[in-house]
C-alpha positions in Angstrom: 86.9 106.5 101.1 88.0 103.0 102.2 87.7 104.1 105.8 84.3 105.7 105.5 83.1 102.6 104.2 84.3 100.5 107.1 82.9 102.7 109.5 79.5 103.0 108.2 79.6 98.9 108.2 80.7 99.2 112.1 77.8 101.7 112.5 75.1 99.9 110.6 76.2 96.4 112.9 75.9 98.8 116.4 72.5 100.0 114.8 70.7 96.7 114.3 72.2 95.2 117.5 71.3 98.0 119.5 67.5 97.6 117.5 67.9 93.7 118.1 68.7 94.1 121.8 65.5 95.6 122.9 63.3 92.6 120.6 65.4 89.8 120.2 68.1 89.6 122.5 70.0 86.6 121.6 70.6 87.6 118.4 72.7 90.4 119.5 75.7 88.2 119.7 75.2 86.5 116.0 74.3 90.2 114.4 78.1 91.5 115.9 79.9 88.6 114.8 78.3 89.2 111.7 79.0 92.6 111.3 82.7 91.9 112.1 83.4 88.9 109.7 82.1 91.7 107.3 84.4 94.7 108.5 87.2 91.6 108.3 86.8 90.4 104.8 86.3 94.5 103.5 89.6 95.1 104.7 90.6 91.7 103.7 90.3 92.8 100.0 92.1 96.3 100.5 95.2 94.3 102.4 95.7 92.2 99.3 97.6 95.7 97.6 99.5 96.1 100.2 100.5 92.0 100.1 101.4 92.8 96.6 103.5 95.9 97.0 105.7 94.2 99.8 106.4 91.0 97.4 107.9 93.2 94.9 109.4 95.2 97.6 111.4 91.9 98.9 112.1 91.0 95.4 113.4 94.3 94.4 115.4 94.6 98.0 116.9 90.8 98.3 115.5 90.1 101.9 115.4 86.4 102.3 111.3 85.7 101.9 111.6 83.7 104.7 112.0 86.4 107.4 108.7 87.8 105.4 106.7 84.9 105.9 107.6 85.0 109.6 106.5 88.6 109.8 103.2 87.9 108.1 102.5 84.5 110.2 103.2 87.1 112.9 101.0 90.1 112.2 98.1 87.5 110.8 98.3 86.1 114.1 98.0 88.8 115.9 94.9 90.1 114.3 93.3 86.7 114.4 93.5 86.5 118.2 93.2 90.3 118.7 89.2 89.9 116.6 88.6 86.8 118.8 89.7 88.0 121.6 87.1 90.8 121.3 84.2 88.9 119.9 84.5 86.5 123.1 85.1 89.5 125.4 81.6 91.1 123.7 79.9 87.9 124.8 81.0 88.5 128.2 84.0 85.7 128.9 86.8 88.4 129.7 88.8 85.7 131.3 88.8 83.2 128.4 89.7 86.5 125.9 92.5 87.2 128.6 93.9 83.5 127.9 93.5 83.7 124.3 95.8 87.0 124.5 98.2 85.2 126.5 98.5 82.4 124.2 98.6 84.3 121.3 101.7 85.9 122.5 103.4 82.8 123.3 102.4 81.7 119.7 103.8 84.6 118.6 107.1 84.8 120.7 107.7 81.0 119.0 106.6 81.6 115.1 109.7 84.8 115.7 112.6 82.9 117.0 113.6 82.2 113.9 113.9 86.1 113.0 116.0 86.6 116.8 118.2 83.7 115.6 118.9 85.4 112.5 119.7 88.5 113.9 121.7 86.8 116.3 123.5 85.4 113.3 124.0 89.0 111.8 125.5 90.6 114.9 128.0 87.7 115.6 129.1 87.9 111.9 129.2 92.0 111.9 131.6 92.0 115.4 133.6 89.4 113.6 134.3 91.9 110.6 135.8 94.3 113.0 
């Protein structure tokens, strides 16, 4: 039901900027930006039960909540670039979505060295066991 929803709000945003285009043009732009803060904050609410679930799942399990923190900074900022990257791109600046991707990655390369370092740390102490 959750995805239905979402998809009729994607639908309803291509419908009035498809309406918009043809009498007001350069409100086309503001009407899909709209539409997708929308579509972000719906599914904003349904990721909070899965932000529960993997808190209890790291309590239950013992993982250090560090390394969870880093895989959340990691995934949030992927989606944040990946939504700008396409709202830019829809205004017609493909080059500037093109850096933000880039950048994004080397964000994201940076926020994770922490995780390689303690896998690093795991391995060493593993082959030292044997």
């Amino acid at each position: 039901m959750f995805i239905f929803r979402l998809c009729c709000i994607a639908v309803i945003t291509a419908v009035c900027a498809f309406i918009l285009k043809s009498h007001k043009s350069e409100l086309v732009p503001l009407c899909l930006t709209a539409g997708g803060i929308i579509m972000f904050l719906y599914a904003f609410d349904y990721l909070t039960e899965s932000v529960r679930f993997i808190k209890e799942f790291t309590q239950n399990s013992g993982v250090d909540g560090e390394v969870i923190r880093i895989i959340f900074k990691v995934i949030g900022i992927a989606f944040l670039v990946e939504l700008t990257a396409g709202s830019v791109k829809e205004l017609g600046f493909e080059g500037v979505a093109d850096k933000l991707v880039l950048c994004g990655k080397i964000i994201i390369f940076v926020v994770a060295i922490p995780i390689l370092s303690s896998t690093y740390k795991i391995i060493t102490s593993l082959i030292n066991l044997a």
